[in-house]
N, C-alpha and C positions, 0 to 999 in steps of 0.2 A: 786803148785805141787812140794814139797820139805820135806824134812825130813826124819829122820831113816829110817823107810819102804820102802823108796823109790829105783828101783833098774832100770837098765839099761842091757839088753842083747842087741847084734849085732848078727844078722843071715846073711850070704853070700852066700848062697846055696839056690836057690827059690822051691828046693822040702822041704827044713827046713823049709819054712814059713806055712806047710800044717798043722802045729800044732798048729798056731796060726788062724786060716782059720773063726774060728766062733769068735773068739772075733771081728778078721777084718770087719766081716760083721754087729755085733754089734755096734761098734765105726762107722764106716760109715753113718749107719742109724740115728745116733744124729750129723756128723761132718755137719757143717754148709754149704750150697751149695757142698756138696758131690754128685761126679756126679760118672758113670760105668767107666771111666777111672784110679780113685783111688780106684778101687777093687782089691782083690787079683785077678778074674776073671781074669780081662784083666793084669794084672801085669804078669801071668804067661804065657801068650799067645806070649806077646809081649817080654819077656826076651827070649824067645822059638827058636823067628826070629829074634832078634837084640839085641842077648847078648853079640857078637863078641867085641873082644875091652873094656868091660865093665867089672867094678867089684864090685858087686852086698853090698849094705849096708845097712843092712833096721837095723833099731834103735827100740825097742820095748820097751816101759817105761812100770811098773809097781811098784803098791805103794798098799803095806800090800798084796803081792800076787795075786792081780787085775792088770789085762791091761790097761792101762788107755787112752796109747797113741799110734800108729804106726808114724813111719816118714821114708817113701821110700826113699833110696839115693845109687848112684852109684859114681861109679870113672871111668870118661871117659876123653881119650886123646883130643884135639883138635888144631888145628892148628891156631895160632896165627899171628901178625905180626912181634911178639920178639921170633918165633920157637913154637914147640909145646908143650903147657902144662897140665897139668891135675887138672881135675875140678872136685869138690864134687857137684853133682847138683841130679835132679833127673829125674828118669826112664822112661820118657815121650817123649822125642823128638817132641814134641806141636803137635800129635795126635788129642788132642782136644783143649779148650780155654784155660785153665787152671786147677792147680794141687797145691795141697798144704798138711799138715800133716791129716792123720787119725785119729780125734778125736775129743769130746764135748768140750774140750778146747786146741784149736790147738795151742795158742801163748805158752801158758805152756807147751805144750809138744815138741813144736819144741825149745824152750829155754832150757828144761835140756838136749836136743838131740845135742844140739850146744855146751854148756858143756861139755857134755860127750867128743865129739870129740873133742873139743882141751887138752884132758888130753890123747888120746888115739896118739900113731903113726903116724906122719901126711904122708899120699899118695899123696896129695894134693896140687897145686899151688894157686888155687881161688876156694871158696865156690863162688856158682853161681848158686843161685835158681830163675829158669826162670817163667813164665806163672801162676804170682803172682796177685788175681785181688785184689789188697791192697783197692778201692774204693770201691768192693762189699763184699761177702762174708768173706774176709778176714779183711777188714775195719781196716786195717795197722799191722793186728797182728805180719805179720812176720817182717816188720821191729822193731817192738817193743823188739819182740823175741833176733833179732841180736843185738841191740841195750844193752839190760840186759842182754847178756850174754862177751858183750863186744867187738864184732864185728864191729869192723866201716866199714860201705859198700856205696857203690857208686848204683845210684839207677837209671837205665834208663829206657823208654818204651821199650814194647818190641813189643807188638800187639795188634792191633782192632780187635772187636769182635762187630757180631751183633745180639741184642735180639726183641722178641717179648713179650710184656708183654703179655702173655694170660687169665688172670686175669680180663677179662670183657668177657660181650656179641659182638658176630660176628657185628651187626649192631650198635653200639657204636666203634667198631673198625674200619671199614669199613670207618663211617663217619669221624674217625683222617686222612684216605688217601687223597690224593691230587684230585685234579676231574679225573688228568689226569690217577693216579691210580685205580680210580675207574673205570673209564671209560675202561682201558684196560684188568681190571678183567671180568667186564659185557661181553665185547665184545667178548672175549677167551669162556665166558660160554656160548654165541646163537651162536659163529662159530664150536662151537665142536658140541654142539648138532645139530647142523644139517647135521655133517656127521655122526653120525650113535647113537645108543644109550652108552648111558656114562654108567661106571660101578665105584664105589669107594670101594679102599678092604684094610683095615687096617688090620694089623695083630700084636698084641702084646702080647704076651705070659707073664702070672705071673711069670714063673718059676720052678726050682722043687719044690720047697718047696711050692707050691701051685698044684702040678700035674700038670704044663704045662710048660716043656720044650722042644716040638718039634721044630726040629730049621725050619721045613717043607722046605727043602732042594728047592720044587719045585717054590715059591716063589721066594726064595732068588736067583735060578739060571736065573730065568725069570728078576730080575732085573741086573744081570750080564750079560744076552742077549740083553738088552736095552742097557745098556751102552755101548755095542759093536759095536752096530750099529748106534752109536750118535758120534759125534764129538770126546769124550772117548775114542773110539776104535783105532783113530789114536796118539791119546797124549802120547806125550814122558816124562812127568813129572813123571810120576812113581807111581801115590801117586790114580789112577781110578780102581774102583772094578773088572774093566777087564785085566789090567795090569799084563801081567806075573809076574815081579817082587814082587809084595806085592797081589798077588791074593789070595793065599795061607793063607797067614796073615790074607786080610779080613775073607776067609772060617774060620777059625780057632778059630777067635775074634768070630762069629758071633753064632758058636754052644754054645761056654761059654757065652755069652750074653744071650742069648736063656735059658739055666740053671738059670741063675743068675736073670732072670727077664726083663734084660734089651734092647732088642729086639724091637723096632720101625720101623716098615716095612708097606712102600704105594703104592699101586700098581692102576694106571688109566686102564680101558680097554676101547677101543672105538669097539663098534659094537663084542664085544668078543676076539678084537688082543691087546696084551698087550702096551700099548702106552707111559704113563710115571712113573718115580718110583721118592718117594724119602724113602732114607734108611737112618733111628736113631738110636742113643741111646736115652735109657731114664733111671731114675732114681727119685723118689722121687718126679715126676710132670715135674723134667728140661730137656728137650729134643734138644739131641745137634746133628743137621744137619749132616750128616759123608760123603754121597754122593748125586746126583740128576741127573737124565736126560728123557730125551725122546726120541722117535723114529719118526725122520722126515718122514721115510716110511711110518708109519701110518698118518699123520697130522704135519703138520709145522701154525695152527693155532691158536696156543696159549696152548697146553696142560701143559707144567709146571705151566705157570700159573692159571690155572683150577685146578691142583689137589694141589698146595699151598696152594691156597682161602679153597679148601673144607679140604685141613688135617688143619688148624689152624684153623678152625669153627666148627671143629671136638675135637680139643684138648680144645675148649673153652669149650668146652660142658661136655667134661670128668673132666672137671677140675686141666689138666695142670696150671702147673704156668707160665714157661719160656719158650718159645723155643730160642735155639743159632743158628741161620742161621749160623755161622763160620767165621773164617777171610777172609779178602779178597775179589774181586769183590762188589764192595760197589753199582757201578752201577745197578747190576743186582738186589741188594737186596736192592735197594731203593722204592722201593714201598711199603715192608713189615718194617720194621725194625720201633721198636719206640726208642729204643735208641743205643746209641753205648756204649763200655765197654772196658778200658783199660787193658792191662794185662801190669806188672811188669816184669824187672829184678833186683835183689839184688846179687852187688857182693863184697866178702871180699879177699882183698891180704894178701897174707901169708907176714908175716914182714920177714919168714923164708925164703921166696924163692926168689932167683936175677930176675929171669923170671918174679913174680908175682910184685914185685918193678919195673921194666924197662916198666910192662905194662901198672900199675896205673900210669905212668908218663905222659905216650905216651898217653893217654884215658884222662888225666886233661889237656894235653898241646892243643888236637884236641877239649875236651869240651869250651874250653878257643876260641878257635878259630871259633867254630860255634858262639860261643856267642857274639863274638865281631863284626862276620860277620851281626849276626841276628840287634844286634844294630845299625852298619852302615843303612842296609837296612831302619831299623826304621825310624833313623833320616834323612835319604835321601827321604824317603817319606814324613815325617813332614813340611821340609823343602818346598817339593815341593807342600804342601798341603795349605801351608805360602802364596807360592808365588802365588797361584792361586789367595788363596786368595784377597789379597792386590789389584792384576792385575784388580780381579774381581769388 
């Protein structure tokens, strides 16, 4: 992706990006594991509630007058352990798994975007693109990206993620679980149903662009009332649909989702009382976990997992591909999950900036130190693996 034709705009105003709004949604639909989090949808929902601080940079490549490529990026402060400095990253704050460039050829197009900015102005102490799945969808583009445009970057984990292949039938799946996961799925589906009769209520809306984007408000409020009265209701983390703090955001996100197509909504009722939810996004078949709970006042025997079993033999059927259960609690999502999924960070130090030098120092001198840690251990194990031996 290079040559005469070829041009580069920067937009910093997220009501300026509404002119770009149909190409986004075109590029999208071919960018490779493109999920509802790199939509403009949710891009404007969430700059709406947490643009504070931030300075908005989205890169728009085109070549002979065509769009070719979007690449979301902000300038945000952060506080370090050499003071605080400002980072080129992008507009996500790990919402979901991961995020990367809008477009059928995303390494190409985040390479001229990486271009472009180091001839532009620099704001910047570290380029610092987070929740990179370099193993999956991305299959190393973006470091290739940095790499050709001349960025030398440092490359750590950042997060686990976990998927369900849904790509087969319910009882082909069923049989990869453990006994003991089977057994405590069966068991959850004869203890519920014998308190009352089970109801299962999907709700997924195409969109506008297919006449269906009612966000059906009553729904969505029924699972903000479950989460109220689950463990949720008293959580201080900030981040549960009932949460004063970001509740507003979920409503928000969840109308434009609802337009956009992207709307994954499960509702359990036991004997007619609303009993557990779990609330998605989806896009293109991948469906990534955003919230879940239950109501112990209805039943504490087994309903999430009852209505897990029945939405993933549900989505086998429709012909999802993915679901992302999400980071985190591996315990709890050990019975589903067939694999785990790294996400990436890539960071480049400004050669320009003292702060971004003092930090790659401090970040090589601590990696140097895990590593020689991690080796002692090794050989202290070896050693005493030696001496059993011999003993033995």
């Amino acid at each position: 992706m290079s040559g005469p034709n070829l041009d580069i705009i920067e937009i910093n105003e997220i009501n300026g990006l509404v002119q770009i709004c149909n190409d986004w949604n075109r590029l999208l639909a071919v960018t490779p594991g493109g999920n509802f989090f790199q939509s403009f949808n949710w891009l404007k929902v969430y700059w709406q509630h947490f643009h504070q601080k931030q300075f908005l940079r989205v890169f728009v490549v085109r070549e002979a007058g065509e769009v070719t490529g979007i690449v979301p990026l902000c300038v945000r402060r952060i506080k370090t352990k050499m003071g605080t400095c400002s980072i080129l990253t992008y507009p996500f704050d790990d919402w979901g798994s991961f995020y990367g460039p809008v477009s059928a050829n995303p390494e190409a197009t985040l390479n001229c975007v990486l271009k472009y900015v180091q001839q532009t102005q620099r704001d910047w102490d570290l380029i610092d693109l987070r929740c990179v799945d370099t193993d999956g969808f991305d299959g190393g583009a973006t470091e290739r990206a940095l790499d050709a445009a001349g960025l030398a970057c440092a490359k750590f984990e950042w997060s686990q993620t976990y998927y369900v292949d849904l790509q087969q039938n319910w009882d082909d799946y069923l049989a990869t679980r453990s006994g003991k996961a089977r057994q405590t799925f069966r068991r959850a589906e004869k203890r519920v149903a014998e308190e009352g009769t089970v109801e299962y209520l999907r709700y997924r809306p195409r969109g506008e662009k297919c006449g269906e984007s009612d966000p059906r408000w009553d729904l969505y409020d029924t699972c903000e009332e479950i989460a109220s009265s689950s463990w949720q209701g008293s959580s201080t983390t900030g981040t549960t649909l009932s949460y004063e703090d970001v509740a507003q955001y979920f409503r928000d996100t969840h109308e434009s989702a609802a337009r956009f197509g992207s709307v994954d909504l499960n509702l359990l009722y036991l004997s007619g009382q609303p009993a557990a939810f779990i609330y998605n996004y989806v896009y293109q078949g991948i469906v990534y976990s955003l919230r879940m709970g239950f109501n112990p006042d209805v039943s504490n025997k087994g309903l999430g997992r009852l209505l897990m079993g029945q939405m993933l033999r549900d989505s086998m059927e429709r012909g999802d591909r993915i679901y992302d259960i999400g980071p985190g609690s591996p315990d709890a999502k050990k019975y589903w999950y067939t694999s785990v999924e790294n996400s990436y960070r890539y960071v480049h130090y400004s050669s320009e900036s003292k702060k971004a030098k003092m930090l790659q120092i401090s970040n090589r001198i601590a990696s140097w130190y895990r590593r020689d840690k991690q080796d002692h251990q090794q050989n202290s194990l070896s050693s005493k693996e030696t001496q059993t031996s011999v003993s033995g």
